[in-house]
C-alpha positions in Angstrom: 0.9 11.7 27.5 4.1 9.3 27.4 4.5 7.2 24.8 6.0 4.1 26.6 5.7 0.1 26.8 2.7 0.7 29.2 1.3 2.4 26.4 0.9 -1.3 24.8 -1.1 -2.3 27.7 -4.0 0.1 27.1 -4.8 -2.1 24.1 -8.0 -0.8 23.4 -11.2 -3.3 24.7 -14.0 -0.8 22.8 -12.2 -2.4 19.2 -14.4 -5.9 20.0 -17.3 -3.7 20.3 -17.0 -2.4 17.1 -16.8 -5.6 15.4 -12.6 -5.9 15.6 -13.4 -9.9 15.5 -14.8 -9.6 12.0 -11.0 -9.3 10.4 -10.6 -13.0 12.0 -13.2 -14.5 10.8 -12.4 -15.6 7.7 -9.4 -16.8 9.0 -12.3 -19.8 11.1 -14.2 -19.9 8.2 -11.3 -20.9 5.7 -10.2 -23.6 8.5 -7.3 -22.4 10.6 -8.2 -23.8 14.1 -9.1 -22.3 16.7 -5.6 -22.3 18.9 -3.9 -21.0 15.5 -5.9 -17.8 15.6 -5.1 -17.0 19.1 -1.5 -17.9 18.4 -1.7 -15.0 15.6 -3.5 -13.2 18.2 -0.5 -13.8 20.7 2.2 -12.5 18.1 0.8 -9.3 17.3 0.1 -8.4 20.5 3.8 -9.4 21.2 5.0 -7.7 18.2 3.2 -4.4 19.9 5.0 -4.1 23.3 7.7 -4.5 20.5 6.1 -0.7 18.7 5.9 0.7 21.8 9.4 0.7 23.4 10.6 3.7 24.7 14.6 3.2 23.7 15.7 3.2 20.2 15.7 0.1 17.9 17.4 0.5 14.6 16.8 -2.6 12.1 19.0 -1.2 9.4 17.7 -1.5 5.5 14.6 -4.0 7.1 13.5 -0.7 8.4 12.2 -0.4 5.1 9.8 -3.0 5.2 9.1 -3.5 8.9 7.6 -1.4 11.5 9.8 -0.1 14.2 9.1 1.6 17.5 10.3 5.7 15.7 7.8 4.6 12.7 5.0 3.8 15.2 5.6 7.0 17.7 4.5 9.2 14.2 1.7 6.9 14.2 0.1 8.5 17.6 1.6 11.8 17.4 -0.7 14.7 17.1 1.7 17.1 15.2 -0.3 18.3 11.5 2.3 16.3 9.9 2.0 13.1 11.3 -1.8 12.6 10.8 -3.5 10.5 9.0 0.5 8.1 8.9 2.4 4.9 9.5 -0.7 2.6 9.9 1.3 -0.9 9.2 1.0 -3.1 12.0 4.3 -5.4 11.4 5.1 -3.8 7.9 5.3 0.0 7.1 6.1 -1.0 3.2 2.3 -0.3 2.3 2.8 3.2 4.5 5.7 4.0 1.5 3.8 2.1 -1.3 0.5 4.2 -0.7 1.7 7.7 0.7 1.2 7.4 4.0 4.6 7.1 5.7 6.1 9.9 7.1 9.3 10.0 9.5 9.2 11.9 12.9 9.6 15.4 12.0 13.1 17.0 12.7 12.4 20.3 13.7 9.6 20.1 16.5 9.1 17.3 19.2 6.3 14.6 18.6 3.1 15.7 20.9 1.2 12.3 21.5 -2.7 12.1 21.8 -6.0 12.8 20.3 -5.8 16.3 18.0 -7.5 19.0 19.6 -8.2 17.8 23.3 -6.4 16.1 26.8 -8.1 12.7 27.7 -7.4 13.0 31.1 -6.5 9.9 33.4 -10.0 8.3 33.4 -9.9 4.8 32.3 -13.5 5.3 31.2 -13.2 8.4 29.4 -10.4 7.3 27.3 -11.6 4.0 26.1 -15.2 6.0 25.5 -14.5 9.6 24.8 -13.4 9.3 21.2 -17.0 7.1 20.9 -18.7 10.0 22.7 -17.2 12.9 20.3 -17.9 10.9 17.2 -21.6 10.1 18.2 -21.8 14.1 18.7 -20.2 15.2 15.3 -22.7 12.1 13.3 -25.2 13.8 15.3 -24.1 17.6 14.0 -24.1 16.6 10.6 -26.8 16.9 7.9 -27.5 14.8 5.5 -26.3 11.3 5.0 -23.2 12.4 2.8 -21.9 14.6 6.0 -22.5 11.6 8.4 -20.9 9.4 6.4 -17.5 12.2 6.0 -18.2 12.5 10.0 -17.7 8.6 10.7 -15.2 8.2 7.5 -13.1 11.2 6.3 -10.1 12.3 8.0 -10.1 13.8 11.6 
């Protein structure tokens, strides 16, 4: 897999199926109109073809506060060290402040994917297959504390 500015425009479409539009809501309920959300909207997506740009971008000390396109690559790299890291969307401060930032490691190349399996180049399968393989392991597990770990705990 290349990790590229196309990459931005597989934005995933199975997110609104899962309820992604709840994190807005409050945001209509509170008051902002309508055209203001999708202006927010508009941004972040903006601000990831920004993440996802193949040539380096240094931002100096703001790289301490802000996401940048070498934060973000650790973010879908596969390698053991980068799991579970760099989840800020515009700011990688809360990655420092709570553990979870890590920098591209030094002495291997970033591998970018799912852990454990190629997706392939179907469109289907790689919107649905992590769906698919998380339905099977809730299904594997016993008892509610497992299923639970299955849909919550780390991959």
């Amino acid at each position: 897999m290349h990790f590229n500015l196309s990459a931005t425009i597989r934005v995933g479409w199975t997110g609104q199926l899962s309820g992604a539009f709840v994190f807005f809501l409050p945001l209509a309920w509170i008051g902002f109109p309508p055209d203001a959300i999708r202006a927010v909207l508009a941004a972040g997506l903006l601000c990831q073809f920004f993440l996802h740009a193949a040539f380096p971008v240094c931002l100096g000390p703001l790289e301490w506060i802000l996401n940048t396109p070498a934060h973000h690559r650790v973010h879908h790299a596969c390698n053991e060290t980068c799991l579970d890291k760099n989840y800020g969307s515009v700011l990688i401060l809360f990655d420092r402040l709570f553990g979870t930032f890590a920098e591209a490691p030094r002495e291997e190349p970033l591998r970018f994917g799912l852990k454990g399996r190629e997706l392939g180049r179907n469109p289907f399968a790689i919107a649905l297959g992590e769906w698919r393989a998380l339905l099977a392991d809730v299904t594997r597990a016993s008892g509610v504390k497992a299923k639970l770990t299955s849909l919550f705990g780390a991959p």
